[in-house]
Structure formats: structure tokens, C-alpha cells
C-alpha positions as CSV (number, residue, x, y, z in Angstrom):
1,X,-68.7,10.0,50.2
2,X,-65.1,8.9,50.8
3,X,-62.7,7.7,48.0
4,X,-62.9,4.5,48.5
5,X,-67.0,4.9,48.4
6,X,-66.3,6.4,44.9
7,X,-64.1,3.9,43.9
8,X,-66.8,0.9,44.3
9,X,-69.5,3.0,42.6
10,X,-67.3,3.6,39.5
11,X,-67.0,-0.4,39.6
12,X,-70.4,-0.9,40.3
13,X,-72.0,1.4,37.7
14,X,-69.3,1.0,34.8
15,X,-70.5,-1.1,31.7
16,X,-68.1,-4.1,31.5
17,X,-68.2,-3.6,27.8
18,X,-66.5,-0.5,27.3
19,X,-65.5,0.2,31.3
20,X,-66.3,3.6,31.3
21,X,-69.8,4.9,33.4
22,X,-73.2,3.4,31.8
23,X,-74.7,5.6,29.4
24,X,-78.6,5.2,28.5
25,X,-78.1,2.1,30.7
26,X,-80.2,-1.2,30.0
27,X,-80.4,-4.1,31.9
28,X,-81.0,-7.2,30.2
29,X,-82.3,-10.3,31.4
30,X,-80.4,-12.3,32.8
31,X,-79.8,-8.9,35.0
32,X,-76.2,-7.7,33.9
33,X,-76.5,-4.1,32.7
34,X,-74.7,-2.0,29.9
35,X,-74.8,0.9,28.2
36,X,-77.8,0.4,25.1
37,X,-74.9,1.3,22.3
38,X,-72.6,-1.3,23.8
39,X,-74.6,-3.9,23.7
40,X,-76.6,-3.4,20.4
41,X,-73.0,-3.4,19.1
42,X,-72.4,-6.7,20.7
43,X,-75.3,-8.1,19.5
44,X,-75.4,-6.6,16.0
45,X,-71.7,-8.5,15.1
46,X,-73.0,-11.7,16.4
47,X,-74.6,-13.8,14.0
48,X,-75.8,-16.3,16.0
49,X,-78.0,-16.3,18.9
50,X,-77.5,-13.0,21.4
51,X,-76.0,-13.5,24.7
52,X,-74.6,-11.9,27.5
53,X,-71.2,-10.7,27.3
54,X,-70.9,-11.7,31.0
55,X,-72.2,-14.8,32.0
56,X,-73.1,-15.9,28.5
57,X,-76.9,-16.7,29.3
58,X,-78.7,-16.8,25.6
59,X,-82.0,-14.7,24.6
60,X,-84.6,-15.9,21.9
61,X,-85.6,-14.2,20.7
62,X,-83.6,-10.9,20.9
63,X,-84.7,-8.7,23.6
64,X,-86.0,-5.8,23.3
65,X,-83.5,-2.8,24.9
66,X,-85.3,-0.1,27.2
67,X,-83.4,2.7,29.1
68,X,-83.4,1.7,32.7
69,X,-84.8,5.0,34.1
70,X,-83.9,4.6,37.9
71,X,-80.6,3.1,37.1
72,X,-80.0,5.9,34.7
73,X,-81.6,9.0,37.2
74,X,-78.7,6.9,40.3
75,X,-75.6,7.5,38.4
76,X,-76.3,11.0,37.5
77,X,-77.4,11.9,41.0
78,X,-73.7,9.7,41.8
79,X,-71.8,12.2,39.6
80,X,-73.0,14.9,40.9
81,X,-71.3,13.9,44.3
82,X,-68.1,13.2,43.0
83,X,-68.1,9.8,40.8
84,X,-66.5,11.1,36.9
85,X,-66.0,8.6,34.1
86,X,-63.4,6.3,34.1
87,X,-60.1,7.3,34.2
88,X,-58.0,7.9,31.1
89,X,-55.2,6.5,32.0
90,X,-56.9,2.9,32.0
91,X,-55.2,0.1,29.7
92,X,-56.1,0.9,26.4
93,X,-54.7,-1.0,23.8
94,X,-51.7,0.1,22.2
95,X,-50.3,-1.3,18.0
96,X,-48.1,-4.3,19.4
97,X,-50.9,-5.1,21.9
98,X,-53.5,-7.4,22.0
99,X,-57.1,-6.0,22.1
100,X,-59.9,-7.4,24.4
101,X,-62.9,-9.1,22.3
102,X,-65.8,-7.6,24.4
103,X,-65.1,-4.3,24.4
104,X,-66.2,-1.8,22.3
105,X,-65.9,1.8,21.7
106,X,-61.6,2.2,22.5
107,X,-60.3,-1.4,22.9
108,X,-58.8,-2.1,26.3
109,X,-55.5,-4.2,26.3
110,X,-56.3,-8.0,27.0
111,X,-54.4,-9.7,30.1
112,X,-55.4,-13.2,29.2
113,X,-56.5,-15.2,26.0
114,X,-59.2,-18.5,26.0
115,X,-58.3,-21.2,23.8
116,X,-61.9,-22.7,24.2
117,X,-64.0,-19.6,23.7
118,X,-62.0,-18.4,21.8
119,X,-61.4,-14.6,22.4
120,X,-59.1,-12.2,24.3
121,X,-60.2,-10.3,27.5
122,X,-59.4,-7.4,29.2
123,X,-59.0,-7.3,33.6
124,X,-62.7,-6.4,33.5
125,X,-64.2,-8.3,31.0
126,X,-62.2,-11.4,32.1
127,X,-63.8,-11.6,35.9
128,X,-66.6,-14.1,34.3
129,X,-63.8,-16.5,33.4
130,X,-62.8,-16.2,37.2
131,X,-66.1,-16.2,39.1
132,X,-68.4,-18.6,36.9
133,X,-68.0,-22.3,37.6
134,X,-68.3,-23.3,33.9
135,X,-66.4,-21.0,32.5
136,X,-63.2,-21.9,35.3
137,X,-62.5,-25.0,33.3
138,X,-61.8,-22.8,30.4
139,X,-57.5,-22.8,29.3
140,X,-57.0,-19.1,29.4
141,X,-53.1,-18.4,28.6
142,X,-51.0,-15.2,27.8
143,X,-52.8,-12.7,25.5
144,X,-52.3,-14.2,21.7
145,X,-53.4,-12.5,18.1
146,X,-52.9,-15.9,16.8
147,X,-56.4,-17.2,18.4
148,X,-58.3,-17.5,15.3
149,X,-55.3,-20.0,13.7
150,X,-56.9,-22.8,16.2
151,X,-60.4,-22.7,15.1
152,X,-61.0,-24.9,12.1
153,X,-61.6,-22.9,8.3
154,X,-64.1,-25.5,7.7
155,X,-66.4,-26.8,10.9
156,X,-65.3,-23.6,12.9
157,X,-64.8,-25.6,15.9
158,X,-61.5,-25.7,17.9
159,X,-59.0,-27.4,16.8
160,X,-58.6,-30.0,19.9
161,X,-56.7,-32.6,17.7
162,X,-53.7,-33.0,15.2
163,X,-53.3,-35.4,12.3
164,X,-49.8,-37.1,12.6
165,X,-50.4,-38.6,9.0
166,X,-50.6,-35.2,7.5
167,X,-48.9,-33.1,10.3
168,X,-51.5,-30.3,11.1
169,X,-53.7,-29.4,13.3
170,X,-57.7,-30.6,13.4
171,X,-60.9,-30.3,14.8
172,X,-62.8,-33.7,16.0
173,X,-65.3,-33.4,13.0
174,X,-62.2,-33.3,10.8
175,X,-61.0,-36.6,12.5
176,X,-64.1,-38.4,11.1
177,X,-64.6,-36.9,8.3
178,X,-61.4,-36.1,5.8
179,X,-59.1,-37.7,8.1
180,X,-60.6,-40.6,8.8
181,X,-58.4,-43.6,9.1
182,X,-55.5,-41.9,9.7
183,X,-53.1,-41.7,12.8
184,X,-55.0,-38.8,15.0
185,X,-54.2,-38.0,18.6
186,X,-54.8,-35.2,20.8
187,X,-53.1,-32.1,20.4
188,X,-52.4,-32.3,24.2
189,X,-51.0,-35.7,23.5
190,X,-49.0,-34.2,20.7
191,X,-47.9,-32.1,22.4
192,X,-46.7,-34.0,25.3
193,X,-44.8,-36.3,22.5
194,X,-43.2,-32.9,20.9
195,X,-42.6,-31.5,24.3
196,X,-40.6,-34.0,25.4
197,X,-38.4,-33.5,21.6
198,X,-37.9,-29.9,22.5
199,X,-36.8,-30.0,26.1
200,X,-33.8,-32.9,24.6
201,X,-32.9,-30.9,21.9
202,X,-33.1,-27.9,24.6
203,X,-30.7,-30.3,26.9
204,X,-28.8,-30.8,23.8
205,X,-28.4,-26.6,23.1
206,X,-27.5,-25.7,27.0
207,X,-24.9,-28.8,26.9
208,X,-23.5,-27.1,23.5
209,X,-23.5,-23.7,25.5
210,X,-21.7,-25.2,28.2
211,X,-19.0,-26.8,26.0
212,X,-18.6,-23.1,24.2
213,X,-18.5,-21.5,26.7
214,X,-15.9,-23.9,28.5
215,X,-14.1,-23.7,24.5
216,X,-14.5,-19.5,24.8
217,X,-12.5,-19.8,28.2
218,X,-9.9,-21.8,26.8
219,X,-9.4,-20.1,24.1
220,X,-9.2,-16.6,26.1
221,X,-6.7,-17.9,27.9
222,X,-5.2,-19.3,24.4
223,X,-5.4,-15.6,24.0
224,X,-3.0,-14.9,27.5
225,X,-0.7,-17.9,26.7
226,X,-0.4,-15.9,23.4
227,X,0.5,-12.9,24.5
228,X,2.6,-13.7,27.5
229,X,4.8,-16.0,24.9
230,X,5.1,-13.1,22.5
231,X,6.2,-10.7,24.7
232,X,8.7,-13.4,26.1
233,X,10.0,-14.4,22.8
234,X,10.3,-10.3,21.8
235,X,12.4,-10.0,24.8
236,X,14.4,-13.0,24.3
237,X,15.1,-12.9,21.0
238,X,16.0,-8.8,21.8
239,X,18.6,-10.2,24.0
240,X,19.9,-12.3,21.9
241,X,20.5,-9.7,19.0
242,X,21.9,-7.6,21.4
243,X,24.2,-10.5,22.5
244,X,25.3,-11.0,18.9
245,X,25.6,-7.2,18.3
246,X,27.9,-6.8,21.0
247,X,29.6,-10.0,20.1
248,X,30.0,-8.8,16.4
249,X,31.4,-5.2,18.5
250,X,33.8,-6.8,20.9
251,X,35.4,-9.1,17.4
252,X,35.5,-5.6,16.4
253,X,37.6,-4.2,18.9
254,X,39.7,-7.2,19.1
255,X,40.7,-6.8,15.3
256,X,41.2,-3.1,15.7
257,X,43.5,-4.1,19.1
258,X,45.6,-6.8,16.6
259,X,46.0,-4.3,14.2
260,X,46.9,-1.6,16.1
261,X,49.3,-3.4,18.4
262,X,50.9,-5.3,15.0
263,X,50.8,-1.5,13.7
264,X,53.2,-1.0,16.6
265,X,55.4,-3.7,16.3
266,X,56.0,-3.4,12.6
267,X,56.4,0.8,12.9
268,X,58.9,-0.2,15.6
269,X,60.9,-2.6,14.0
270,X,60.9,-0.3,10.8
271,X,61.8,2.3,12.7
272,X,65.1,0.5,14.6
273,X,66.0,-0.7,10.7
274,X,66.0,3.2,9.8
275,X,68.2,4.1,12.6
276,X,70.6,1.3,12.0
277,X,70.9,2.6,8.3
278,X,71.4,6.0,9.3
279,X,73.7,5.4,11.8
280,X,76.1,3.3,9.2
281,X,74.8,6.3,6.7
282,X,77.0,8.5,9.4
283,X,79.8,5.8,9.6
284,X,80.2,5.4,6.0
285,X,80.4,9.3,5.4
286,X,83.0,9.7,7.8
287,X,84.6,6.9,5.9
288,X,84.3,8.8,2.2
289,X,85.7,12.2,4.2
290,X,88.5,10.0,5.3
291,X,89.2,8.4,1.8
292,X,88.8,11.7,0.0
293,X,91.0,13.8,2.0
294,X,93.8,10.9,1.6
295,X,93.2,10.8,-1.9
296,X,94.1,14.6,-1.9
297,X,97.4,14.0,-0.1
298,X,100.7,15.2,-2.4
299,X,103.3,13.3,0.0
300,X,103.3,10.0,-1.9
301,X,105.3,8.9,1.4
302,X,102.9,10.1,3.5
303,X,99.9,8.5,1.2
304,X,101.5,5.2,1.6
305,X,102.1,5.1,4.8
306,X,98.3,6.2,5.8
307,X,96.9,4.2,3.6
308,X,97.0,0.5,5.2
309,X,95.9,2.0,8.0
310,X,92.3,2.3,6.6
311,X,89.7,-0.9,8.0
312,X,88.1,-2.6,4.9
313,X,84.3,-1.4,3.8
314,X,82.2,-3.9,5.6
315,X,79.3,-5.5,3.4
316,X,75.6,-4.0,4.0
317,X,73.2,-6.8,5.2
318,X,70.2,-4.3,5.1
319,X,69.7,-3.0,1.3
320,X,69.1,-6.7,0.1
321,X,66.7,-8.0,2.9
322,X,63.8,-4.6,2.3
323,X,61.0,-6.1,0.4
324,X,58.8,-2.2,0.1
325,X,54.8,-3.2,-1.1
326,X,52.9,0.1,-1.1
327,X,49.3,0.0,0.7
328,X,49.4,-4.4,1.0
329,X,50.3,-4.4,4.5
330,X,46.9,-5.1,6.3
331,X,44.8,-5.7,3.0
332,X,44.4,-9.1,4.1
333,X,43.1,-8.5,7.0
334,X,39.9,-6.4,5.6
335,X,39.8,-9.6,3.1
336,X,39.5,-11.7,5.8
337,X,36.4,-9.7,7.2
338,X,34.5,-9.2,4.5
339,X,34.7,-12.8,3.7
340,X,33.3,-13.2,7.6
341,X,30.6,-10.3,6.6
342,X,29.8,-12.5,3.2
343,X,29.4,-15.6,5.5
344,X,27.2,-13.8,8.1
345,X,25.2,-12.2,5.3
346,X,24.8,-16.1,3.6
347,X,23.7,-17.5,7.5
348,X,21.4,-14.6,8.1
349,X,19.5,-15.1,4.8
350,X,19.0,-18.5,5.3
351,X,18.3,-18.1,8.9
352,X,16.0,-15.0,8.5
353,X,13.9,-17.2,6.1
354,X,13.7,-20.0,8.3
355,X,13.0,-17.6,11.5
356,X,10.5,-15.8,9.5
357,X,8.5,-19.3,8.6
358,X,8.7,-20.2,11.6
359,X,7.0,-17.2,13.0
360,X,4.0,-17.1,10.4
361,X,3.7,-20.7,11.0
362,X,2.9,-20.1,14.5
363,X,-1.0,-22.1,14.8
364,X,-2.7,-21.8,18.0
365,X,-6.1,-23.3,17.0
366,X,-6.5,-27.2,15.2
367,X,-4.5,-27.1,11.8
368,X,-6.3,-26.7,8.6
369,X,-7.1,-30.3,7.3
370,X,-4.7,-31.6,4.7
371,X,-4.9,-30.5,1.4
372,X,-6.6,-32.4,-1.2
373,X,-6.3,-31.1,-4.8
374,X,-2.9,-30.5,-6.3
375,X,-3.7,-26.6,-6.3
376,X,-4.7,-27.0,-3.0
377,X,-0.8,-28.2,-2.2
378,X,1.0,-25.6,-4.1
379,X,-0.4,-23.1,-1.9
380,X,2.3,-24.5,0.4
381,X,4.6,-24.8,-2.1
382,X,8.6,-23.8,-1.1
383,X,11.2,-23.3,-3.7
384,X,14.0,-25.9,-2.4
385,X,17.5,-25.5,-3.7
386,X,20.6,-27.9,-2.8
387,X,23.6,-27.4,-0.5
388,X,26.8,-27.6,-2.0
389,X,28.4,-28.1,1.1
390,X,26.8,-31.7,2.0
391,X,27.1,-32.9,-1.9
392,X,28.9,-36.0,-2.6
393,X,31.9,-35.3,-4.2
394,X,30.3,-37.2,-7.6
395,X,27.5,-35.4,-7.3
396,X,27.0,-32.4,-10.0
397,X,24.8,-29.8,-9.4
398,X,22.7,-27.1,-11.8
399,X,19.7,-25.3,-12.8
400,X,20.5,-23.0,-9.8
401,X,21.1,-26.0,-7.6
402,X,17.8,-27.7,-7.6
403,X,19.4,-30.3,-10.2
404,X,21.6,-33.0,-9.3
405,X,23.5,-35.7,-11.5
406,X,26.0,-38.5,-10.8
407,X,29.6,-38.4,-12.7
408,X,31.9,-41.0,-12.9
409,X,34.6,-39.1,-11.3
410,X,34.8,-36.4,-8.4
411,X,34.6,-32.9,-9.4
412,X,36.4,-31.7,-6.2
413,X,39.1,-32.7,-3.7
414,X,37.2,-30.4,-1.5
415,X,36.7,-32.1,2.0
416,X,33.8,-29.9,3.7
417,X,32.8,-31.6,7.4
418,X,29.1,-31.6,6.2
419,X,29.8,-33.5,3.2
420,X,28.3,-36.9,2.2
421,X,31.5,-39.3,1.6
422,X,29.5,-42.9,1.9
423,X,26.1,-42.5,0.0
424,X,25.7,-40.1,-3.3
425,X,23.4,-37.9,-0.6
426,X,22.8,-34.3,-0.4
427,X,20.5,-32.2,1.3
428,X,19.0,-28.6,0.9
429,X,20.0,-25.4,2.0
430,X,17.1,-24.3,3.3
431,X,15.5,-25.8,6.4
432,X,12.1,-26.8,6.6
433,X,9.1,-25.9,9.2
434,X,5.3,-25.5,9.4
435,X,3.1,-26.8,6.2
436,X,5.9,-27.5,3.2
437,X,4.9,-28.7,0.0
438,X,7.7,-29.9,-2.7
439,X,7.9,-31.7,-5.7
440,X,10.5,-34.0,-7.2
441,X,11.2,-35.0,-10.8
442,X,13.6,-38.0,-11.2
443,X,14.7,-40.8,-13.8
444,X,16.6,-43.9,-13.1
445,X,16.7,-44.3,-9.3
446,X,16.0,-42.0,-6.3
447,X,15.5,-41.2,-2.6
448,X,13.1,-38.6,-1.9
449,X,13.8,-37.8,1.5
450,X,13.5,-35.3,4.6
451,X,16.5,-35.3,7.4
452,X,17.2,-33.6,10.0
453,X,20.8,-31.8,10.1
454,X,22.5,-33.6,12.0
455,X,22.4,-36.9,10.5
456,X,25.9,-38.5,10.0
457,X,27.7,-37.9,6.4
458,X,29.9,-41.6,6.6
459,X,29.1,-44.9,7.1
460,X,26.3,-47.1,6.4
461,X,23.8,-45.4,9.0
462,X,24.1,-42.1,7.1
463,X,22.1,-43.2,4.0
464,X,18.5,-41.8,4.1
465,X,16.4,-44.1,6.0
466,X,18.9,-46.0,7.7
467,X,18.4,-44.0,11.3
468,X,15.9,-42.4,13.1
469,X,17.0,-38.7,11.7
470,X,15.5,-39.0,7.9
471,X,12.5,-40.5,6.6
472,X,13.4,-41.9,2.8
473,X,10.8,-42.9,0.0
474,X,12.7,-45.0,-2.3
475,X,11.5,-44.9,-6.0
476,X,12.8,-47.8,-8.8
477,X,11.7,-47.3,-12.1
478,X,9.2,-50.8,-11.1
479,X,8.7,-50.1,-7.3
480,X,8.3,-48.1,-4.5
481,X,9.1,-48.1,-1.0
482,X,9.3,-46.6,2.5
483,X,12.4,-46.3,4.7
484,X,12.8,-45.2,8.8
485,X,15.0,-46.2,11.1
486,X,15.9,-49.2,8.8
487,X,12.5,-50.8,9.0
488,X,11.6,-50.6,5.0
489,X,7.9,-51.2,3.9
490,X,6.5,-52.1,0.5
491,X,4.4,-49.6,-1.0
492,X,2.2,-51.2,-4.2
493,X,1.0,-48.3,-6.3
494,X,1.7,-47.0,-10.0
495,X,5.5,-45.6,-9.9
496,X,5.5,-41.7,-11.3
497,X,8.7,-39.7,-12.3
498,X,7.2,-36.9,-10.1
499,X,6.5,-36.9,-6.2
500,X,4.9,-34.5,-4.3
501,X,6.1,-33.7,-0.5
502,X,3.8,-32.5,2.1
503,X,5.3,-31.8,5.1
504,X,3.4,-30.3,8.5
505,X,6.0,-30.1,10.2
506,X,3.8,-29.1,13.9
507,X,1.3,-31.9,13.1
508,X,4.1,-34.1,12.8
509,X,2.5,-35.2,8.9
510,X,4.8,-36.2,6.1
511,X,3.2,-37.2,3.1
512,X,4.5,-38.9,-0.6
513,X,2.5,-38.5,-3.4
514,X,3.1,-39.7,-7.1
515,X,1.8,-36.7,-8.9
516,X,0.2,-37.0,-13.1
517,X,-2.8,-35.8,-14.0
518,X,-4.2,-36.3,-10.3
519,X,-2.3,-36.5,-7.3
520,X,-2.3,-40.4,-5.6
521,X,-1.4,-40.9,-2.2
522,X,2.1,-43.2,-1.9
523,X,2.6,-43.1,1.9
524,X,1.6,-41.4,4.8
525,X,3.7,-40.4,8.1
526,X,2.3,-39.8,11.5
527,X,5.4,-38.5,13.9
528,X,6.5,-36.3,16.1
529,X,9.5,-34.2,14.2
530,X,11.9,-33.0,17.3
531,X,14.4,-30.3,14.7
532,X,14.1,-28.4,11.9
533,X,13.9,-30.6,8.6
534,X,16.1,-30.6,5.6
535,X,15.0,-32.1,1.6
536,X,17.1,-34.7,1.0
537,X,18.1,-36.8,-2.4
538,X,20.4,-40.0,-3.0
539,X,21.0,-41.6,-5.7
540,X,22.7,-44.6,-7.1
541,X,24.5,-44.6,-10.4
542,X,26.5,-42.3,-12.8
543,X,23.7,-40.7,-14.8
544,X,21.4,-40.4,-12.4
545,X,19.5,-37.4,-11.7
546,X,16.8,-35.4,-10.0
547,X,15.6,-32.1,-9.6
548,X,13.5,-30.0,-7.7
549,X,10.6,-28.7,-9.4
550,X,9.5,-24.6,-9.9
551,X,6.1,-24.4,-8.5
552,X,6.2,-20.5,-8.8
């Protein structure tokens, strides 16, 4: 018998039950045969009516199971020529899988589940759903564990409809009985209704995947623009250093030059003073050998006679005119650079602070949103001092130069370019950039303001407001108001001796706010800021004053 002979035999004479060779077959009546302990098992469980695995043809009452002799004496004779038991390696069941209804014995791993039956079936024990014309209309779908969750606790029917009053699942007895009235539909109808749901909401996802994924591209190459800039700026701002370094180098040289060559000069002209000196050192001792040997003359003739013949001493125009100073000849000089080291240190700090912010305050993504509560400001918070340089000359300052008050009088003839000489202005040291938050406490009359640094210091378009470089909130003890580029606008809200500043500088927001117990919006900017911003304050008359708050 060839191979393939065996192979249909061990088809043929294999109990569908538990797919192995029939042992102590029995053939029922309907004519499908099994092994007797396969199908007393089948029948045992069943507490219905008994019926046949395979086509499902019912018996009343049970039959009565007798070996099948010839069918029995066949497969023995068929083993003995070469047809063994099943294989081992067949599908059995494994934990995760799910196990075929029919069989018994070792479960074989179902390939297909029916929702009307309900039950799971293995390749062998599944052929009935293929071949039988009833059983063809049957839904069979991927093998599922969950089978039992669609038959109903209480009618044990399948559940074929779903209550959209109470959102579950039913059977059709259920839809006349405890859910009668209410709004029922198929659960194929449902289905088709939540279908529909998903596969928008599943449009919805994939378009959200496409715009992250479209976001995840930009923002890699956020990531390249990132890095190329870095590296740029590093090697810029290395040149630049070294620029300045060999600047500051070449100054030096040139100083050591002046000095050396004005060394020179001065050595020289000393040097043709001393020789003169000496020379009439060497005249006027030739003199006193002269004057001394004719002084030791005896002849008083002879003295006489020699003696108008001596020129007259000549007066010295040297001894008077030497002005010695010890170690003071080039002091000045090392005065004068370490006042241009004192400066340079001054502009460094400042700059190194503002260089520094601007670094950190480098955002690639969308700002954070604005802050809300006061605490949330003062994590902004910058300690603002003012620059003596730009003061109006009747402007006093204190308290480390955060406080200014207006005298009657000028306290300086001083007459720095960057001063204020129209308005009673003056604006901070330090420059401001990125998210800045200040505050401001002030009595009489004041202009809280932000300029840039190049706003002019005379005339009328100097005062804060008055031009498109500064952006001026004008506070009277009974009113406020808003000045730009001379346009003024009326603000109506409670006037505060305190205001807060917010300034983001990149988002081009400037905010007022009169700060108390809670903080209250005054006015609110929405710009583009083109330079680096400076605080500003003006006031009006003597006695007025402001100051710049600690925060830290």
C-alpha cells in the first residue's frame, strides 16, 4: 500500500472526536462512527437530547453503543500493513490557545469559532460546518474563548440583539420580555451604527498620525536647524573673541611702542642735558684753576695786569629748569589702563549677563503660555538697577540705584552723551531679553516704561512714549494710561502704587499689571521688539520718586 493509500485510511478510520485511529469502534445511526469512549463522553456531558457530533442528527431515545466487530477486525488488519495512530505532532492545543469543543481525550487547537452553535472546532471536527448545507449558513469567525459571553445567562439563547436603552447585549426573548418597550435593534444593525463610529474615529487617529508624524519631521529638522546654528554661532562668536583678544594684544603693543619710543626720546634729551652740564662742568673747572692760580700770584703788577683779562662767569640756565620726580614718569600711563581694564571689566559684566540670557532664553518650541498667578511671575523675575549715565541731572539715585527722586536743583554739571537733558528720564543698566518680569513702586507721578537704547536723550520726542523706541504706561495718582509712538490710550482700572512688568521679549508680549493682593491686568502689548530693551522711569516733579522692587 503506498503512502498516499495510508494517508486516506488514517482519514478514513480516524474518530473525528479525538482524531486519532477508532478504538472499540461504534457506529451510530445516522452511520458516522467513533470510538465507544468518545462518544459516551460526548453524550454523557450533554444534557439534552444526544446527537451526532458530525451532522448533528438527534437519537431518542439514546442508543444503545455496540462494538462494530468488522470495522474493528479492518483497522487492525490496516495496521498491521503499515497504518499507526495519528501522528503526534498534530495541533494540540497549547495554554494561550483555544481548544476545539468536540474533541475529547487531548484537545486539538480550534481554527474557527461558530457564533450560532456556539462552540469552537478543530480542522477535523469543523468539515460538517463546510460540507452540510444547514450548517454553511452558520457565522464561523476566528477561534474566540469569549463564546459563552454571547449566549444569554437567562434564556440561554444567542444573544442576536442589543438594547440601546440599557446598552447591552440581548437575546430576542429578552426583547419581549424585560426589555420590552425599549429601543432594541439588531446587534448587526448595531453594529453597523458603531462600525461606522469606529472607522471616523479611526479616520480621526490615522489623520492625527499623519499630522505627528509631519510635526516629528519638523521638529527633527528643528533638531538640524539647531545644531547647524549652534555650531555657527560657537564659531562665530570664537572669532569674534579672538578678534577682540588680538585687538586688546595689538593696543597692547601699541602702548608698549609709545612708551618705549617716549622712553627714548626722554633718555635722549636727558642724556644731551647731562652732557651739556658736564661739558660747562669742564669749562667752569678750567675757570677755578685759572682764578686760583692768579689768586696765588705775588707780583701785585703782574696780578693786575692778568686780571681784566678774565671773561665774566656766565649765568647757568640748566640748574633752575630740572624738576627730578622719582618713579612718576609713566605712572599715568598704567592709570590710564587700568581705568580702560575697570571699563572693560564694567562692559563685560553687563554684557556677559545679557549674552548669557540671551543664550538660555533661546526657545525652539511654542513659548510657555503667560503666567497667571503673581508667583507664577516672579519666576521671571530680574533684579533691575538704574544707569547713572542716562539720569537727568535732577534726578537722585539710591538704595543701590533701583531708587530714584527728583531735587530741585542738579546734583552734577556732569554732561554724559547718554544723558536725559529734556524729560526727568532714566533708564536701567541692564538690558532686557527673553521672559522679564519687574515690578515698580511709585508715589506722586510716574512712567513705567521699556526703551530701546537708542532712543534720543533731548527734545520733545525723547520722553517715553513719544516715538516708536519705548512703550510708556503713564500712572497719576487718579488714572492711568498707555503711550507708543504718541498715540496715548485711556486705560479705566483701579490705579495701584505698584506695577508689575512682563516682558517676552521673542513673543513680542509686554504686559502692565497693577499688583495688591492679586495681580489685575492694566494693558496688554502685542509687537514685534527689533533691539534689546532697557526699564525705563520719568517722572515729573521735585519729590517724586520710584523704585524698583527686590523680588529675591
Amino acid at each position: 500500500m503506498s503512502h498516499k493509500g495510508v494517508d486516506l485510511d488514517q482519514e478514513t478510520f480516524s474518530c473525528s472526536i479525538c482524531l486519532d485511529l477508532l478504538k472499540d469502534p461504534v457506529t451510530i445511526p445516522c452511520g458516522h462512527s467513533y470510538c465507544m469512549k468518545c462518544i459516551q463522553g460526548i453524550w454523557d456531558k450533554e444534557a439534552k437530547i444526544p446527537s451526532c457530533p458530525q451532522c448533528r442528527k438527534t437519537f431518542i431515545p439514546r442508543p444503545v453503543l455496540v462494538k462494530n466487530t468488522m470495522l474493528a477486525n479492518i483497522i487492525e488488519k490496516l495496521k498491521k500493513t503499515g497504518l499507526q495512530a495519528a501522528p503526534a505532532d498534530l495541533c494540540y492545543a497549547g495554554p494561550e490557545d483555544v481548544v476545539c469543543d468536540v474533541c475529547t481525550g487531548r484537545k486539538r487547537k480550534a481554527i474557527k469559532s461558530c457564533l450560532i452553535c456556539p462552540a469552537s472546532y478543530c480542522e477535523k471536527h469543523l468539515q460538517p460546518h463546510l460540507d452540510a448545507a444547514p450548517l454553511k449558513r452558520h457565522k464561523l469567525v476566528e477561534p474566540s474563548k469569549n463564546l459563552q459571553e454571547n449566549i444569554c445567562s437567562r434564556h440561554d439563547e444567542v444573544m442576536k440583539m442589543f438594547c440601546r436603552t440599557d446598552q447591552k447585549c440581548i437575546c430576542y426573548l429578552c426583547s419581549v420580555d424585560e426589555h420590552r418597550g425599549h429601543d432594541t435593534v439588531s446587534a448587526a444593525a448595531e453594529r453597523t451604527e458603531r462600525q461606522r463610529e469606529l472607522e471616523e474615529s479611526q479616520q480621526q487617529i490615522q489623520q492625527r498620525i499623519q499630522d505627528r508624524e509631519k510635526e516629528v519631521k519638523l521638529l527633527q529638522q528643528e533638531v538640524e536647524a539647531i545644531n547647524h546654528s549652534a555650531d555657527k554661532t560657537v564659531k562665530d562668536s570664537e572669532k569674534i573673541f579672538i578678534m577682540m583678544i588680538r585687538l586688546i594684544q595689538k593696543r597692547s603693543c601699541d602702548v608698549k611702542q609709545q612708551i618705549r619710543s617716549q622712553q627714548k626720546n626722554e633718555v635722549s634729551r636727558v642724556k644731551d642735558l647731562q652732557e651739556e652740564l658736564e661739558q660747562e662742568i669742564t669749562e667752569l673747572k678750567r675757570r677755578d684753576a685759572e682764578l686760583k692760580q692768579l689768586l696765588l700770584t705775588e707780583d701785585h703788577s703782574q696780578f693786575l695786569l692778568n686780571y681784566p683779562s678774565l671773561p665774566a662767569l656766565s649765568e647757568s640756565t640748566h640748574s633752575s629748569s630740572i624738576n627730578v620726580r622719582p618713579l612718576r614718569y609713566f605712572e599715568d600711563v598704567t592709570a590710564a589702563v587700568s581705568e580702560l581694564r575697570d571699563k572693560l571689566q564694567d562692559i563685560l559684566r553687563e554684557e556677559w549677563t545679557n549674552i548669557s540670557l540671551t543664550v538660555t532664553h533661546v526657545d525652539v518650541l511654542l513659548p510657555e503660555p503667560e503666567p497667571k498667578s503673581r508667583a507664577d511671575f516672579i519666576k521671571y523675575s530680574r533684579q533691575i538697577t538704574l544707569d547713572p549715565n542716562t539720569a537727568n541731572g535732577l534726578l537722585l539715585l539710591s538704595e543701590e540705584n533701583r531708587k530714584v527722586t527728583v531735587l530741585e536743583k542738579p546734583q552734577s554739571d556732569s554732561d554724559h552723551l547718554e544723558r536725559f537733558t529734556y524729560y526727568l528720564q532714566i533708564l536701567s543698566r541692564e538690558s532686557l531679553t527673553g521672559r522679564c518680569y519687574w515690578e515698580v513702586e511709585w508715589r506722586d507721578f510716574v512712567d513705567v516704561a521699556v526703551a530701546y537704547k537708542n532712543i534720543s536723550r533731548s527734545g520733545n520726542e525723547s520722553g517715553f512714549g513719544y516715538n516708536d523706541k519705548s512703550w510708556s504706561l503713564v500712572c497719576y495718582p487718579d488714572r492711568l494710561s498707555f503711550n507708543h509712538n504718541n498715540i496715548k490710550t485711556s486705560i479705566s482700572a483701579p490705579v495701584s502704587s505698584r506695577v508689575g512688568v512682563y516682558l517676552d521679549h521673542r513673543a513680542g508680549v509686554l504686559s502692565f499689571y497693577s499688583v495688591s493682593e492679586s495681580m489685575t491686568l492694566l494693558h496688554r502689548v502685542q509687537t514685534t521688539f527689533t533691539q534689546t530693551l532697557h526699564a525705563g522711569l520719568r517722572l515729573g516733579f521735585v519729590g517724586d520718586t520710584a523704585e524698583f522692587c527686590k523680588l529675591k
